[in-house]
N, C-alpha and C positions, 0 to 999 in steps of 0.2 A: 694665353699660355705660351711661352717660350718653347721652340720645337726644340726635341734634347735629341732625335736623331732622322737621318734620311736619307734616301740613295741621291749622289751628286751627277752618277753617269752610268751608263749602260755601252758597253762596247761589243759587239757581235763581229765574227768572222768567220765567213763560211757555214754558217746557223742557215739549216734548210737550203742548203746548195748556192748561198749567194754571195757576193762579195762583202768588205766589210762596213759596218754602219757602227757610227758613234754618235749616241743621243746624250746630251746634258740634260739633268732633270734638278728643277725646283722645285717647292714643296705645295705648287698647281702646275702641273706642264699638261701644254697640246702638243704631243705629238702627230705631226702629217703623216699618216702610213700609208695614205696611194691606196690600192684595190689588190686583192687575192695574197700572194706569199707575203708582199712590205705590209701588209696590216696583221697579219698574224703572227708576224715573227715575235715581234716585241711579247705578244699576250703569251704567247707558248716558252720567250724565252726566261719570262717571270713566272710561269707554270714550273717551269725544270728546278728555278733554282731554289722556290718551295719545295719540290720534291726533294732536293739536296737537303735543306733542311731539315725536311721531317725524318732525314734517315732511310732514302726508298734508294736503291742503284740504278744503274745505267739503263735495267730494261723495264724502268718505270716508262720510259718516250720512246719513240717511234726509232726505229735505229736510221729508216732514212734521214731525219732531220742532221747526221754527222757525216763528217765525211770521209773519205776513203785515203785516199791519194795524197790529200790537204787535208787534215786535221782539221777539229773547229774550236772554236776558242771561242769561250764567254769572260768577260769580267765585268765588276760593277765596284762601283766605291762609294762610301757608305761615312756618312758621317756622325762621330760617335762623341758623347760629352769625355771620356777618360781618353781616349788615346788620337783625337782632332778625325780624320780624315782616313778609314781603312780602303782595302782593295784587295778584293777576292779575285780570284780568276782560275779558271778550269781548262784545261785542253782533252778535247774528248775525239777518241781516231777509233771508225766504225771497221768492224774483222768480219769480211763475208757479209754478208746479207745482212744477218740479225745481231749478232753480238759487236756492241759497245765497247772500249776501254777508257779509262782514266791515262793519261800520260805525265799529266802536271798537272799541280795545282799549289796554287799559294795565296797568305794571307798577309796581306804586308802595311804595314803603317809607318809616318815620318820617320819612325825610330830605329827601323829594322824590319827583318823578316821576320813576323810570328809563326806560322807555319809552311811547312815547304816541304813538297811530295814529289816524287820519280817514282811513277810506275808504279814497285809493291810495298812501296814503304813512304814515312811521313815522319818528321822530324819537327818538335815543338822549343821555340825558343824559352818558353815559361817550365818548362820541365825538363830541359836541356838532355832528353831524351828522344830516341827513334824506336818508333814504330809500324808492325808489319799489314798489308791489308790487302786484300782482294784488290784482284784489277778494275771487276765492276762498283766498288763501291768510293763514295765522296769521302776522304777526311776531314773534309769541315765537320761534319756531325759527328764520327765519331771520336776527332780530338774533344771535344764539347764534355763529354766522361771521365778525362783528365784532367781537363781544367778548372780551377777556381771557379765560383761562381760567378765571381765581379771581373771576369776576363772579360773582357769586349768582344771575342768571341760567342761570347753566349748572348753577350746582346745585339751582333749583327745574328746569327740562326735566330734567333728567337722572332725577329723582324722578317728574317724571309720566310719564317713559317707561316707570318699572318697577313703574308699578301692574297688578299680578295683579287681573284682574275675574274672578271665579270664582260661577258657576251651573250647580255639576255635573249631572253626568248617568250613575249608576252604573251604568245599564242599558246604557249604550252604552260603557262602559271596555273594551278589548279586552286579551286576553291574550298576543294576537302580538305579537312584537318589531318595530320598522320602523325607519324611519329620519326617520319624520316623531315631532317633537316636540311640548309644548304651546308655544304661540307666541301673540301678540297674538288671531287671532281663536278658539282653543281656551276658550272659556271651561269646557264641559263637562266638559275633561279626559279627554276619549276614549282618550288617548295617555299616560295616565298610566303602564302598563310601562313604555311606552319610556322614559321621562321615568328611572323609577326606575333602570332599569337603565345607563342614560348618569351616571348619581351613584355608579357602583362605584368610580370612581378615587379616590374622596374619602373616605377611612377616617372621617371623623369626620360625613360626613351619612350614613354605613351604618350605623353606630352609633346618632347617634342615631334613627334610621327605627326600627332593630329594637328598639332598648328600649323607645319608643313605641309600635310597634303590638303589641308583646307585650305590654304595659301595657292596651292598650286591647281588646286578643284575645287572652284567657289562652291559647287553645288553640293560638294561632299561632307554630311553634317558629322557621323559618326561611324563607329565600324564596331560590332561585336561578336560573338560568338553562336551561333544559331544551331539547332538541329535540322534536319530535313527529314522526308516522309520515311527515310528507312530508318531514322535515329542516329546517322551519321554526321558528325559535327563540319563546321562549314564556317568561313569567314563569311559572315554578312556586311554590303557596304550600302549604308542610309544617304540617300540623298536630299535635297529640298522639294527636288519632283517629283519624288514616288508619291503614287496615289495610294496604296495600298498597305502603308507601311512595315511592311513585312521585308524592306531592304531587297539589294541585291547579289547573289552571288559571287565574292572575288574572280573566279575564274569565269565570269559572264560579263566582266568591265570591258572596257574599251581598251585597245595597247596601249594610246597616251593615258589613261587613268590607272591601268597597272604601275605602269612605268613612273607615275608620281608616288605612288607608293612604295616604289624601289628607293626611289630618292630618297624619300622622308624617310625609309628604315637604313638606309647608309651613312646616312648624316646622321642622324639619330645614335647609331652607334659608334660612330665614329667621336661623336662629341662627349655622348655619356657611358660609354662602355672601355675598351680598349682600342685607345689610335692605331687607326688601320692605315695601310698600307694598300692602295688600288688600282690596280692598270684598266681601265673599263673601254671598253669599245663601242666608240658612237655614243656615248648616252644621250646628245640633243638628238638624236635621229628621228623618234620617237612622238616630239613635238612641233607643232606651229610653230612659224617665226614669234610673234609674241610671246608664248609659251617657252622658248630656248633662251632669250633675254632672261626671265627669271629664274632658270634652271640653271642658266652658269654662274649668275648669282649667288644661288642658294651653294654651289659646290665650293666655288670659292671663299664663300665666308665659310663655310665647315672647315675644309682641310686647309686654309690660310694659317688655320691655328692649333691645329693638332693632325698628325695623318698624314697621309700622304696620299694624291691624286696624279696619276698619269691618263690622258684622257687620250685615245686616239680621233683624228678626226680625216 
């Protein structure tokens, strides 16, 4: 499949009190993030700009991560099949402690400026009108209301809304069933059963899940649906070793045998659902050296061809 769009670059300044970083991204990159603030910049700075997208304001994030003195500035560019190569960018200046402001912001392609904001107002070349807006809030989303559908504005927000920030957490996966899924603030994947077991309707992300993580867990023959002694539902994982056959509880796997299951439900929907978008932190961490060979395999042929992967390592 021909990728039809994908962010080309990430630029930060002054994001979480530090100097400025420019990352190029392809449609697999390893970013090196170093340890503590340089590895979370990147995941928290793709966290914000989903929140831009979904329409959330300034005090969706921490008000420390902006700065006071020195403004901070995000932008990314974004490459779109109708107008080649866009570029968003934000300048965000922190007022006292806790309140946020917007200062600028603009969305620009080869051709010109599509939109372009000062402070309480926002100006759209496609409507060759201005508009007024709170200081806390993004007008990238809410120009998306005036605009056409077939803007390329709606298809870069539409892309940052479905960026997956993923910083799992295998010790906390639970193997009860619920009815909470993973969702925007789930980076951990706590709820990864649930998650799996709402993809039964879909023959072709079962599929590939299972031949993935048997791929990746010789020993792992199937996975279904079980009750337990209170009547409460439960992912069950069948092995070749159980003696018992009564399977074993997802939240009772090993981290690396959780975390193959992450795999195979990322790829899984990444290939047969809707091209995702991922900045994920460490995924070989997880694994053996043997084990990490096929696991960067398995990412690379997923998102080589639809999707997008940013890997920190």
């Amino acid at each position: 499949m021909t990728p039809t769009c994908a962010f080309t670059s990430l630029r930060l300044e002054n994001f979480k009190q530090t100097g400025a970083r420019e990352i190029r991204l392809d449609r697999v990159s390893v970013v090196e993030g170093g340890a503590g603030l340089a590895r979370s910049q990147v995941l928290d700075a793709m966290w914000l700009l989903r929140s831009i997208a979904e329409g959330r304001d300034t005090s969706a994030a921490p008000a420390a991560w902006f700065g006071a003195d020195w403004p901070t500035a995000i932008s990314v560019t974004f490459n779109t099949q109708k107008d080649g190569e866009l570029r968003y960018s934000v300048m965000l200046q922190r007022i006292g402690e806790e309140r946020v402001r917007v200062t600028d912001e603009r969305l620009e392609s080869a051709s010109g400026t599509l939109l372009l904001r000062h402070r309480h107002s926002y100006s759209l070349d496609a409507t060759c009108g201005r508009y007024g807006i709170g200081s806390q809030e993004f007008a990238l989303h809410n120009a998306t209301s005036l605009l056409d559908g077939a803007d390329s504005a709606h298809e870069l927000v539409k892309w940052l809304r479905n960026i997956w920030v993923l910083n799992p957490n295998p010790s906390a996966m639970r193997g009860l069933i619920g009815h909470s899924t993973v969702n925007a603030g789930d980076a951990g994947f706590a709820n990864l059963a649930t998650c799996i077991v709402m993809q039964q309707l879909k023959p072709e992300v079962v599929s590939a899940m299972t031949e993935t993580v048997c791929s990746l867990s010789p020993e792992v023959r199937r996975y279904s649906v079980e009750r337990n002694e209170e009547g409460r539902p439960y992912l069950a994982v069948y092995r070749s070793s159980d003696l018992d056959g009564k399977g074993t509880s997802f939240g009772n796997l090993e981290n690396a045998e959780k975390m193959s299951f992450l795999m195979a439900f990322v790829c899984a929907m990444n290939e047969h659902s809707e091209p995702m978008p991922v900045a994920w932190d460490s995924p070989l961490n997880w694994f053996g050296a043997r084990e990490r060979e096929n696991v960067s395999k398995l990412l690379r042929r997923s998102f080589s061809r639809r999707g997008q992967l940013v890997m920190l390592a």
